[in-house]
C-alpha distance (Angstrom), angle and dihedral (degrees) to the residues before:
residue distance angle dihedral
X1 . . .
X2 4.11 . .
X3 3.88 111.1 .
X4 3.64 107.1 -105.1
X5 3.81 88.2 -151.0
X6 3.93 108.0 132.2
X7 3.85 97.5 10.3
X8 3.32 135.2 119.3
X9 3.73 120.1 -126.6
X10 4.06 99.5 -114.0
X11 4.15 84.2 62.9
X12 3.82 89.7 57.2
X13 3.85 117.2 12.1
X14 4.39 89.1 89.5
X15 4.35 83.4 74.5
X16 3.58 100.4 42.8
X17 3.88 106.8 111.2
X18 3.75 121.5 -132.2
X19 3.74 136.7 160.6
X20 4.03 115.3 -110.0
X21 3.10 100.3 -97.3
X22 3.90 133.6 135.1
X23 4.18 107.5 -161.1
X24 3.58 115.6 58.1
X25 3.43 102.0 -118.5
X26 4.28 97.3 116.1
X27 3.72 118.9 -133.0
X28 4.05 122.1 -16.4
X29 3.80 139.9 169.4
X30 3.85 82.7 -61.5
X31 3.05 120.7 97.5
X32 3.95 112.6 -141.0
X33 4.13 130.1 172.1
X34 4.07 115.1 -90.9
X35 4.53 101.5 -127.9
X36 3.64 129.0 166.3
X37 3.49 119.3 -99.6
X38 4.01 91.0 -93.1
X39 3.61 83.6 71.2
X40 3.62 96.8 -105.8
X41 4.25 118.5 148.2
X42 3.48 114.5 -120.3
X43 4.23 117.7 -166.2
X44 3.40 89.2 -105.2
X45 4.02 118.7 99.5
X46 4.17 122.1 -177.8
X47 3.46 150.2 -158.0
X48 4.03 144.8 148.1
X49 3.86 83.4 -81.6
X50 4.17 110.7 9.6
X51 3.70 129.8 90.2
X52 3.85 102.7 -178.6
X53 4.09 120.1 -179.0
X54 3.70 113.9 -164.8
X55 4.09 129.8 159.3
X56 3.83 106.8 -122.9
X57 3.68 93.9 -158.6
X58 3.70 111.7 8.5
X59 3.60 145.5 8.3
X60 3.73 120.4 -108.1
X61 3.60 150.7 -161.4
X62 3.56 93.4 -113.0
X63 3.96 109.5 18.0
X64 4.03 85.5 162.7
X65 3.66 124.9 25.8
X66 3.86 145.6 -169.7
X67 3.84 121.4 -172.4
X68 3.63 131.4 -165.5
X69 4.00 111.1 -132.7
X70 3.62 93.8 -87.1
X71 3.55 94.9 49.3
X72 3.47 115.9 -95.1
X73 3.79 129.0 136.6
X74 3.41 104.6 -110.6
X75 4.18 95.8 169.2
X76 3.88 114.6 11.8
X77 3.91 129.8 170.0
X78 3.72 108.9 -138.1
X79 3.70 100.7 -158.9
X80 3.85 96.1 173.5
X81 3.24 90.5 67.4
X82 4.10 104.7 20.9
X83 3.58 97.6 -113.1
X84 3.97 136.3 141.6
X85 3.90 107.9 -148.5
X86 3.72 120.9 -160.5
X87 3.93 139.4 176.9
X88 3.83 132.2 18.3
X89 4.10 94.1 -62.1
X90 3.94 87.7 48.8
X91 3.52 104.0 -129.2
X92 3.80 135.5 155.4
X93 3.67 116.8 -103.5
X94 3.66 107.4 -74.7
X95 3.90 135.3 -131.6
X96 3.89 133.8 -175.5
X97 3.83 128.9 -159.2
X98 3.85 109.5 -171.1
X99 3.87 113.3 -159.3
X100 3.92 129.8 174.1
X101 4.34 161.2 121.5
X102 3.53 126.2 -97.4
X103 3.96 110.2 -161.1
X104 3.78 99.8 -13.9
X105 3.59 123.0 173.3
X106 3.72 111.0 -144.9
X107 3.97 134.7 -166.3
X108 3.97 106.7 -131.4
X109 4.07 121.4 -91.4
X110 4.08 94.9 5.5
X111 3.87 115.7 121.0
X112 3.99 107.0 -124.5
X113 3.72 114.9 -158.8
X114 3.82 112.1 -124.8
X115 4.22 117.0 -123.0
X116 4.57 103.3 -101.6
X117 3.35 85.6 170.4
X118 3.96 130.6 87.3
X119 4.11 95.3 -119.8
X120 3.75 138.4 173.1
X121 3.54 119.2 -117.0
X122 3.63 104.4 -118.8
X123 4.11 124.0 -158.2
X124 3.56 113.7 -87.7
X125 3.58 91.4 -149.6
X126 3.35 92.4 65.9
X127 4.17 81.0 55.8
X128 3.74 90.0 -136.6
X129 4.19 93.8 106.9
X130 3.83 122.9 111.8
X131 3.54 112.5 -70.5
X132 3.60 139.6 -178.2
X133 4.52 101.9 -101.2
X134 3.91 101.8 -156.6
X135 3.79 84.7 -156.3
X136 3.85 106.3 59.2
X137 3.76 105.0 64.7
X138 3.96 102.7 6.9
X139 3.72 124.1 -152.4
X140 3.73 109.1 -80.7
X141 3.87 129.1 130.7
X142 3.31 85.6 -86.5
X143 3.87 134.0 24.8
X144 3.69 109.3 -93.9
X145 3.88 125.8 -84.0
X146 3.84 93.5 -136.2
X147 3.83 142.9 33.1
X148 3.86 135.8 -164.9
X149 3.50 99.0 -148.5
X150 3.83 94.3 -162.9
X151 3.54 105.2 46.0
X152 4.15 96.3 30.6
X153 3.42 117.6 29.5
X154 3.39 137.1 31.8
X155 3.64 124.0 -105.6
X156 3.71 100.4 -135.1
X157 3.62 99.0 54.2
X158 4.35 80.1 52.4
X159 3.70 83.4 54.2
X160 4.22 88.4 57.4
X161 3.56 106.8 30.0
X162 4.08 106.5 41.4
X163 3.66 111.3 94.6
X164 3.55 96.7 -156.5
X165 4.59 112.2 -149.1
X166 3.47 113.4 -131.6
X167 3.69 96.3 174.1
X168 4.11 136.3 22.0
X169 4.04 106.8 -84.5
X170 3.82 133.6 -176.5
X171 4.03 112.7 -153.8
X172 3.94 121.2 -126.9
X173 3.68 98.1 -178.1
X174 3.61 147.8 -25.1
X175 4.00 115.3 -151.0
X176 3.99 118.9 -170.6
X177 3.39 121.6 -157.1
X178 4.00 119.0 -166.1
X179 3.80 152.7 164.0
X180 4.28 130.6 -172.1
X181 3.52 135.3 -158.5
X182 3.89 80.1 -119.3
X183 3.44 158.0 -18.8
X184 3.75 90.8 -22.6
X185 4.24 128.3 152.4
X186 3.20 107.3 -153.3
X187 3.81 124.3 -166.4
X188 3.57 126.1 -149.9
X189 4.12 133.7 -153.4
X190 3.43 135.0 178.4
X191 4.28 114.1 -153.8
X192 3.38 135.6 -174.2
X193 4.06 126.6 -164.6
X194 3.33 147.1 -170.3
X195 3.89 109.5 -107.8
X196 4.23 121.8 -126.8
X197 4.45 95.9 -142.4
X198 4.12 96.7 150.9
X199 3.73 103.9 42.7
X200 3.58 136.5 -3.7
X201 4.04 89.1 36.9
X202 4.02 110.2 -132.0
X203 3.44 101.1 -2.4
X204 4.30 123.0 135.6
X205 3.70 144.6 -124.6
X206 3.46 142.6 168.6
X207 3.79 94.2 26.9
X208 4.01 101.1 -160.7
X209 4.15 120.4 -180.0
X210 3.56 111.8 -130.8
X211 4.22 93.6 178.1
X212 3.77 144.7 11.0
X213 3.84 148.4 -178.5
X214 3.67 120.2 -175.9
X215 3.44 134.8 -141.6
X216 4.22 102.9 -19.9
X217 3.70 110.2 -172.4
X218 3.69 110.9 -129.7
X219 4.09 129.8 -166.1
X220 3.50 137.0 -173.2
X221 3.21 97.7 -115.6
X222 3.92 106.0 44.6
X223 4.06 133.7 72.0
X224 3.90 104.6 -142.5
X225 3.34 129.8 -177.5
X226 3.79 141.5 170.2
X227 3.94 148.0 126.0
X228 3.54 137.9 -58.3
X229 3.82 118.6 -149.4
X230 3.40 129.7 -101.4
X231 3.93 109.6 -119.6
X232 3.78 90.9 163.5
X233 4.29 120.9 3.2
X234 3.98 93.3 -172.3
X235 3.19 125.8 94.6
X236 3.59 129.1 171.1
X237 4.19 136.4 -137.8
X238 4.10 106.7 -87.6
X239 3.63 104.7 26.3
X240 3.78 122.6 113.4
X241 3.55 118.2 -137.4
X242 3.39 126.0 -160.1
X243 3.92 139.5 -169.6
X244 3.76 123.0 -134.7
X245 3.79 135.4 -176.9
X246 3.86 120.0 -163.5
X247 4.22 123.3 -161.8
X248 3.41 132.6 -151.7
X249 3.96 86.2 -149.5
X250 4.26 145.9 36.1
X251 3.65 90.4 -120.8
X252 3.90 114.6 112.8
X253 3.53 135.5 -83.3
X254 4.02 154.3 -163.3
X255 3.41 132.0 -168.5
X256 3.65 159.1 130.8
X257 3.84 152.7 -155.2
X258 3.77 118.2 -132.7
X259 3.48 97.8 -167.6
X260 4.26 121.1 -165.6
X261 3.53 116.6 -164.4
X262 4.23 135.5 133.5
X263 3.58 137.5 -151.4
X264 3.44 120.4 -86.9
């Protein structure tokens, strides 16, 4: 700042920073906003133990900032858009939810939920291992919006195949990777519903698709992966979402969602 050496107080006192604040006792367990001595608010607000960072007039890209030594935002708070931005590429803090088959044996054009559950493999002898359930998701265009858990689907396959939100999230991508038995397409969608907790225990509503790849040809002798689209990235605290794949054949299949997303 300019050297106050040699001036008098009226030509400087407007930038002196203070805390609103009208004894003179200095900074306390209150915490009060930080303005120049013109009386104008700052976002900054202080006490003995609170740093507080709020936009007085408008929210911002980069309300609060840290820089490396060169000058690049290293941490940033994007309040415009109520985001926490971290590293060099300035992203917010990133989860992954990885969901899947391994070896499944579909029925052509019915959506099969993926496993998003960790789950033993049981013994199919024993005719208790996860199957394909015609009933649960039928064989529309798209899966269906709704499901009566009771008389349509069967409760166990709920148990591994809702991924249940605890929190508000906003998708960033969703990358399959898959291979067939044979000349297979395979379509992909990603669902979210609205979860039955009071009542009818497990059952669906208001079946919404937040993500979709159509018709992926698969071989048996090929990894291939890529990325659905995004039809809808937010997703909100106590829905289930659910992955399903869809084949144009009965020959067998792997494959899995790798799903990006962060809380919002």
């Amino acid at each position: 700042m300019p050297s106050k050496e040699g001036r008098t107080y009226s030509s400087f006192y407007k930038n002196g920073p203070q805390i609103r604040q009208t004894s003179n006792t200095g900074i306390d367990s209150t915490t009060r906003i930080l303005e120049d001595g013109a009386g104008n608010s700052t976002s900054i607000s202080l006490s003995d133990d609170v740093l507080s960072v709020q936009p007085v007039n408008d929210d911002s890209s980069a309300t609060l900032v840290c820089k490396t030594k060169s000058g690049s935002n290293i941490l940033s708070v994007d309040t415009s858009s109520s985001k926490v931005l971290l590293g060099a590429s300035q992203v917010p803090p990133t989860l992954f939810k990885e969901m899947g088959l391994y070896d499944f044996s579909p029925t052509a054009g019915y959506h099969n939920p993926l496993i998003a559950n960790n789950m033993m493999f049981s013994d199919p002898s024993e005719n208790v291992d996860i199957i394909e359930d015609q009933s649960m998701f039928g064989n529309g265009a798209d899966p269906a919006e709704t499901l009566d858990l009771s008389a349509d689907g069967t409760p166990r396959l709920a148990v591994a195949c809702y991924w249940y939100m605890d929190n508000d999230i906003t998708l960033d991508s969703v990358r399959y990777a898959l291979t067939t038995d044979g000349g297979d397409a395979l379509t992909f969608h990603l669902e979210s519903y609205t979860l039955d907790t009071s009542t009818n225990l497990g059952d669906l509503s208001a079946g919404t698709t937040n993500a979709t790849a159509v018709a992926v040809a698969g071989t048996s002798t090929s990894y291939k992966t890529g990325t659905l689209t995004l039809n809808s990235a937010d997703i909100d605290s106590g829905k289930v979402v659910i992955g399903f794949v869809e084949s144009d054949s009965t020959t067998d299949l792997t494959c899995t969602l790798n799903i990006k997303y962060h809380i919002r």
